[in-house]
Phi, psi and omega in degrees: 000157191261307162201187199257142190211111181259152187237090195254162185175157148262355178270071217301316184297313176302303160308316188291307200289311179304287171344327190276315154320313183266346157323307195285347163278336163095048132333153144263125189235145167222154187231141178219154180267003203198116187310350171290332192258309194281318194296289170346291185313299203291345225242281141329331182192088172328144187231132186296325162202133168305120172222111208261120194279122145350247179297108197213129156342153145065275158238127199294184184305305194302302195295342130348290169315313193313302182298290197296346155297331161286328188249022209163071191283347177264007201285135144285106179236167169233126189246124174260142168191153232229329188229055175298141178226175152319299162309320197291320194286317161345301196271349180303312199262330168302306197301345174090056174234151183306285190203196195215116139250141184305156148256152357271119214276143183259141185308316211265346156301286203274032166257335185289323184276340183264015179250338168293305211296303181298326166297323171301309190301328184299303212291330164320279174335290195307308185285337198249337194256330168266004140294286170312313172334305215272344170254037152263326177290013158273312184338155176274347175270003103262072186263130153258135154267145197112147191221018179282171184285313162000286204255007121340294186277006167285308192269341178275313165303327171310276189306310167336285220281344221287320190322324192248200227218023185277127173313157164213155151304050245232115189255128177181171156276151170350110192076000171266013169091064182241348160280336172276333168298286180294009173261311172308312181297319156293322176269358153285334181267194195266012159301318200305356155279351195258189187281151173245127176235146198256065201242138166297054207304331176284348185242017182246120170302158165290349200272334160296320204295333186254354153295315198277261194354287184249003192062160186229164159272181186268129186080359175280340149202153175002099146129003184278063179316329203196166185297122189231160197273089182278181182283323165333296183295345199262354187255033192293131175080008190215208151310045199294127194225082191262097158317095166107095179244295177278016132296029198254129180336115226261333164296334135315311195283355171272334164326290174337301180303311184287335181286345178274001196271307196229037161067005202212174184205125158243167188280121146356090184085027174226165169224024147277128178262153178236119178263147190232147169217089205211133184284103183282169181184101159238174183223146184224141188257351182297152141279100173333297185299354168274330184280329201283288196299349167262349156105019197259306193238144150311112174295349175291298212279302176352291185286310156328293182293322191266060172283297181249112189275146174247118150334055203287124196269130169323172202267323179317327192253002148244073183295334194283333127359304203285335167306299200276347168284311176304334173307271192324299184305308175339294194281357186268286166316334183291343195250013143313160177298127184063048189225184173189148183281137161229141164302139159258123167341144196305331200289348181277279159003309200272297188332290216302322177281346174265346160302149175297319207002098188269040138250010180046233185290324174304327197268319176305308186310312187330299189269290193333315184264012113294338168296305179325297175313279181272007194270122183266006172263180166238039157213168193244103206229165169320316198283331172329294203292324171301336166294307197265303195259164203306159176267170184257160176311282165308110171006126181254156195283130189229080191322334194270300150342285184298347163309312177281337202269338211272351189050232162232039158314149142251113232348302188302308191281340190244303160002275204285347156306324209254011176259344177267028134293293189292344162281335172295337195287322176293327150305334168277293154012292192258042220351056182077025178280101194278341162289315170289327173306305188297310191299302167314328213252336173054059115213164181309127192341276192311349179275308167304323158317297192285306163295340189294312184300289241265346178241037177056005155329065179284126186342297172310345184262037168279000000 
């Protein structure tokens, strides 16, 4: 049904020709005859919009209104009336009723006003459930934390896409919160009651991955004891959040394709399709369009997936960041067992912000709980950071410096200078151990590869 609909009239022929008219649009109608009656009804079982008689027995239309505005402040009416003035639809509106039509009402105005109406209750709805999301995406289990512009246009984007049922994409690196982003977008959306689930495509053997995806029946291969349940089915009404989205196995990904293509899934050793109704969101620290262009991912799925792409920027390029995260991890870690929150010293704070940290957000939480831990005051001061975490190899980011440096480079163009600088200095580091490099870098071998080809990287320039 399109909506739930009360009809009040005292007038039984009036009631009957409406009622038949929005049936017939396939409305659900119920009629009560008496403003005593509709307030009962509604009151027992709310109705999506009201359509209400002025001049009625016992208590009129208006006062009727008065009452269901009181016991329903969100209740949606249309007010009818046969002796229509000015005045009455004036006080009509006031009184909070959607809108006033005359009798004898022409069909096709008041079916064009209960399809505005229900649509404002939607858009209402709609509108109060992406507030409640975002201040629940406050919440510390998906605080994006932080005021850089960066992550500004994160929350703006955020809010933008979570209402609708549009894929996204979320490109970044490692630790750099590309799981609190998509989690923020489920609890902004008219989802955020269903499940938000969770697959690792890079932590799945490929030989796994499309049973845990889509599931199996029993007996369809070796070890298949009994029917199992994929993630597609467990997140129906709710999120699917496929991680590492470019480890994914490239014979998964024509699944992958096909369940967003056409709503359904079968099960490992089955041929009954299960139609789903589930919002994907995946995320990759790879360039997809390089995996495209090695013949690694699908340009199909690719174009499935990246309706709305998200940007998560490394923790290095919001440094103006690193004071409000140490607050926030402070106050999360400090109330753990045998722990206790310490302030950090301003110099500490400034130590924390000129690190690179290429484990990003993930690798800062690391060292705040370890700072905690072994900072022997009862503050977290410079010399702490200089004591407990490692020193670094590399330049430490000197914002003014770098400034000065771009020359009339453009973003894009001073971007990829200082990431093939830094990757040679960590390459020499490890002395061109390119496995050992990746692993420091918390990414994948072929992902270092592919940048080494793409910025011309040679041995010799150590």
């Amino acid at each position: 049904m399109k909506g739930r609909i009360l009809v009040v009239d005292d007038e039984r022929s009036i009631r009957d020709v409406l009622a038949q008219v929005l049936g017939y649009e396939g409305y659900e109608v119920a009629t009560a005859a008496s403003g005593g009656e509709a307030l009962a009804s509604h009151r027992a079982h709310p109705f999506d919009l009201i359509i209400l008689d002025v001049k009625m027995q016992g208590i009129d239309g208006i006062d009727t209104l008065q009452q269901l505005r009181q016991q329903d402040p969100d209740a949606r009416v249309v007010m009818i009336s046969g002796h229509g003035t000015i005045m009455t639809a004036v006080q009509s509106v006031k009184q909070g009723a959607f809108d006033f039509l005359e009798k004898p009402l022409d069909s096709d105005r008041l079916l064009v006003t209960v399809q505005r109406a229900l649509e404002h209750r939607r858009l209402e709805g709609e509108n109060a459930r992406l507030r409640e999301g975002l201040a629940r995406a406050t919440d510390a289990r998906f605080a994006m934390v932080g005021s850089s512009e960066g992550l500004q246009k994160i929350r703006e984007l955020v809010a933008r896409v979570a209402p609708t049922n549009a894929r996204v994409l979320i490109n970044g690196e490692n630790g750099s919160g590309k799981e609190l982003v998509a989690r923020a977008i489920h609890e902004a959306s008219a989802r955020r009651r269903g499940p938000f689930v969770e697959v690792n495509c890079a932590a799945i053997p490929s030989e796994l991955l499309e049973s845990e995806l889509f599931g199996h029946v029993k007996g369809s291969f070796t070890g298949a004891s009994s029917d199992q349940v994929g993630k597609f089915e467990v997140a129906d009404g709710g999120t699917l959040f496929l991680d590492e989205i470019g480890d994914l196995a490239f014979n998964a990904q024509a699944k992958i394709l096909r369940a967003l293509q056409e709503g359904v899934i079968v099960r490992v050793g089955d041929s009954k399709p299960i139609p789903i109704d589930v919002r994907v969101i995946a995320a990759t620290n790879r360039d997809l369009t390089d995996e495209i262009a090695a013949g690694r991912f699908r340009e199909d799925l690719y174009h499935r997936l990246n309706v709305m792409p998200i940007q998560v920027p490394p923790l290095r390029q919001r440094s103006e960041d690193v004071p409000a995260l140490v607050s926030h991890f402070v106050a999360v870690l400090g109330a753990g067992p045998g722990m206790a929150p310490k302030p950090f010293s301003g110099g500490a704070l400034r130590r924390l912000q000129r690190r690179r940290w290429p484990g990003n957000v993930r690798e800062l939480r690391n060292a705040v709980e370890r700072l905690l831990i072994l900072a022997p005051g009862p503050e977290v001061v410079e010399e702490d950071v200089d004591l407990v975490l490692p020193p670094e190899t590399g330049p430490a980011i000197e914002p003014d410096k770098m400034a000065a440096d771009a020359g009339d480079r453009t973003f894009h163009e001073f971007r990829e200078d200082a990431e093939r600088a830094f990757l040679v200095a960590r390459l020499n580091e490890h002395h061109w151990n390119v496995a050992e490099t990746a692993r420091a870098l918390g990414m994948p071998r072929s992902n270092l590869y592919n940048k080494i080809e793409k910025y011309g990287i040679e041995r010799q320039q150590r």
